[in-house]
N, C-alpha and C positions, 0 to 999 in steps of 0.2 A: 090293903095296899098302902097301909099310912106308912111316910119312910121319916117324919119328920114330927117330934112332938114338942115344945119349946119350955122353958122353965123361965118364972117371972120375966123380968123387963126385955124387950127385945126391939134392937134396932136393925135398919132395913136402910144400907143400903144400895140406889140403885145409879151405874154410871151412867157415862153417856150415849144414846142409843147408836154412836158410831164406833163405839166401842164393844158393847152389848146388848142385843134384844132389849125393850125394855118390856117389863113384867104384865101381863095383859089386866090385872088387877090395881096398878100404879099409874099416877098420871106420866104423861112421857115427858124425858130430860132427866139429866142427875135429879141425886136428893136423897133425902136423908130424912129419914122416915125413925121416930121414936111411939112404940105400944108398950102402955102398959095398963096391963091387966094381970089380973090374978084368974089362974088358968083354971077351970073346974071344968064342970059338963054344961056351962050355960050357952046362949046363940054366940058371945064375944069368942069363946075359945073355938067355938066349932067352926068361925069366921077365920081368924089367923091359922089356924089347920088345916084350911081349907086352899089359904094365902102360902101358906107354904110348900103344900102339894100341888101345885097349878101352876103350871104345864109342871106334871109328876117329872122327878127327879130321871126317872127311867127313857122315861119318852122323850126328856131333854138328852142323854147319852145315845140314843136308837136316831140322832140323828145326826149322819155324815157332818155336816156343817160344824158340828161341835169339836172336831178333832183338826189340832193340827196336820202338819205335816210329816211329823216323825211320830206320829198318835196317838200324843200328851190330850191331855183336853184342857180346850181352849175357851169356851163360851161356858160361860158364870161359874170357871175357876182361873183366870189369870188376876193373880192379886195388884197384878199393875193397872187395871184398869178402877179397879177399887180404890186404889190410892191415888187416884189420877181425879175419881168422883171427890172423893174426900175433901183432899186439896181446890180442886174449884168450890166446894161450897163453902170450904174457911174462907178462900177469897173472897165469893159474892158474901158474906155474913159482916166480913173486915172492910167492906166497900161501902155496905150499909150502916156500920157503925160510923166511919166515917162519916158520912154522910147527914148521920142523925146530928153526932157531934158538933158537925160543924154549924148547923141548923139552929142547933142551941145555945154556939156560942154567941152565933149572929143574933139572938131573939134579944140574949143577956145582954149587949151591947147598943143595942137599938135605941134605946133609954138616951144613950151618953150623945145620939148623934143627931138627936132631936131637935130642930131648929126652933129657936128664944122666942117669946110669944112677942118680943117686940123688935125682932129681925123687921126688914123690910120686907114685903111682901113682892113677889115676880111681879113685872108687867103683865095687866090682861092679855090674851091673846084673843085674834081672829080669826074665825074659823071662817072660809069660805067653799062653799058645796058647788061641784063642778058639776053639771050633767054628763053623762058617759051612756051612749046608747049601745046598747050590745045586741049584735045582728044576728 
């Protein structure tokens, strides 16, 4: 009953679980998943053939929910929801570069905005400790 057998590198992936089941083998939410192995008879191959027939292609069709309304099918073949995964992960990847970037440009400039070892120094402060009973 194998329906799926893969050839080198294979990407995986998976949208949002409001758009599609998510994979009972994938952690849940988008994402984008990159295997690569080189496929023989070892436990890795028999693992992603395993990843790909689960929940079998068949038992996935054998179930009402999967079909439209005019009885296209709709659950894990509407390529809109796939480009919709896509797209949010270039986001979050482009949010976190940002992110990184900006982190570094702050490190590289930190240098320049160093206060002069013979600045004035702030006034001491006073700390004074209030008691606060809590009932």
């Amino acid at each position: 009953k194998l329906l799926y057998t893969p050839l080198g590198e294979l990407l995986i992936v998976q949208p949002d679980e409001a758009l599609s089941p998510a994979h009972p083998l994938l952690p849940h939410g988008s994402g984008l998943y990159k295997l690569r192995t080189t496929l023989g008879y070892g436990p890795l191959a028999s693992a992603v053939r395993t990843f790909l027939n689960s929940p079998h292609p068949l038992e996935t069709l054998s179930d009402p929910k999967a079909y439209g309304s005019e009885g296209s099918i709709l659950r894990d073949h509407e390529s809109a929801n796939y480009l919709k995964a896509v797209n949010g992960i270039v986001l979050q990847q482009t949010k976190h570069r940002r992110r990184m970037l900006r982190e570094q440009r702050k490190h590289d400039l930190w240098p320049l905005f160093r206060p002069c070892s013979h600045a004035m120094s702030s006034p001491p402060t006073t700390e004074i400790a209030i008691g606060v009973e809590v009932l």
